[in-house]
Structure formats: C-alpha cells, structure tokens
ROVEXGU-486541 format. One line per 2 residues: number of its first residue (from 1); for each residue x, y, z of C-alpha. Coordinates in nm, 3 decimals. Example, Ala and Ser with C-alpha at 12.3 -4.5 7.8 and 13.67 -1.06 7.14 Angstrom:
<rs>
1) 1.230/-0.450/0.780 | 1.367/-0.106/0.714
</rs>
This chain:
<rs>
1) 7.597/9.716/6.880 | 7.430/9.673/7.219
3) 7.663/9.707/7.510 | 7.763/9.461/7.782
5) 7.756/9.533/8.132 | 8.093/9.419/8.314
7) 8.022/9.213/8.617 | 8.020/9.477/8.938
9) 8.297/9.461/9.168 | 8.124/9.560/9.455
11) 7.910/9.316/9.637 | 7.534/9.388/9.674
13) 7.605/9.361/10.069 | 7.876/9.614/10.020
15) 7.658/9.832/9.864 | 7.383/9.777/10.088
17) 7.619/9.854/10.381 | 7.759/10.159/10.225
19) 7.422/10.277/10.159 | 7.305/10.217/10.517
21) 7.589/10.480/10.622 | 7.440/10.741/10.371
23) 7.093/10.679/10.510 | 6.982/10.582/10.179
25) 6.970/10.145/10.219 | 6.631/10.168/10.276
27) 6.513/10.344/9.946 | 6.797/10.118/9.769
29) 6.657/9.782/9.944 | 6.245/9.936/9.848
31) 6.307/10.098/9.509 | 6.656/9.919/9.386
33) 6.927/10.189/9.332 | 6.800/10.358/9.033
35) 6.567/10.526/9.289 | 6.903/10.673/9.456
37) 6.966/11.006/9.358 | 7.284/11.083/9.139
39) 7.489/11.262/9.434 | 7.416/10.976/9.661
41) 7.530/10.712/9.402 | 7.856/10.942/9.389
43) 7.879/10.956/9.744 | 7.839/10.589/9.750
45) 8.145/10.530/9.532 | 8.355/10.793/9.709
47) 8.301/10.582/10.026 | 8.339/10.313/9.870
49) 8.688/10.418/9.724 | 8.810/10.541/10.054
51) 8.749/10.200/10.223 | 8.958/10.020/9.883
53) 9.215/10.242/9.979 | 9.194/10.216/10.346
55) 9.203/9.833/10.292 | 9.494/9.821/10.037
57) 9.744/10.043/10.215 | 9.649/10.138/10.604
59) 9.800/10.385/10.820 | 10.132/10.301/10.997
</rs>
C-alpha cells in the first residue's frame, strides 16, 4: 500500500525564512530541500518548534 503524504504545516515561506537564518535558503531555493543536509533539516524544525512555542505561549 503506497503511502500518502499529509499536507505540510509549515508554509514554503516559513521554511524559506527559517532556512535563510541557517544560511542554507539558498541551496533550498537552487536544489529544493532534499539537497539540505539531515542536521540542517533538524535544525530547521527545532527553529521552527521554538517559534510555535514562542507564538503559542510568550513570555510574561
């Protein structure tokens, strides 16, 4: 049974942005982001984790 891809959550100008801030945007915007290496793609979705959170409850 082939598997189905869920819709992303993250915009593609979220992602962009986020990988602007790594330095990577370039080689994602080029290459697509199969061309990102795997720690980057983590680092990607820790930012973009922190910024959910930062979003959903911010400092008092």
């Amino acid at each position: 049974m082939p598997r189905r891809r869920r819709a992303g959550i993250m915009s593609d100008a979220l992602k962009f942005e986020l990988a602007d801030e790594l330095g990577v945007g370039e080689i994602a915007r080029r290459e697509g982001f199969g061309e990102v290496t795997s720690r980057n793609c983590g680092n990607l979705v820790r930012k973009a984790i922190e910024r959910a959170e930062k979003t959903v409850s911010p400092k008092q």
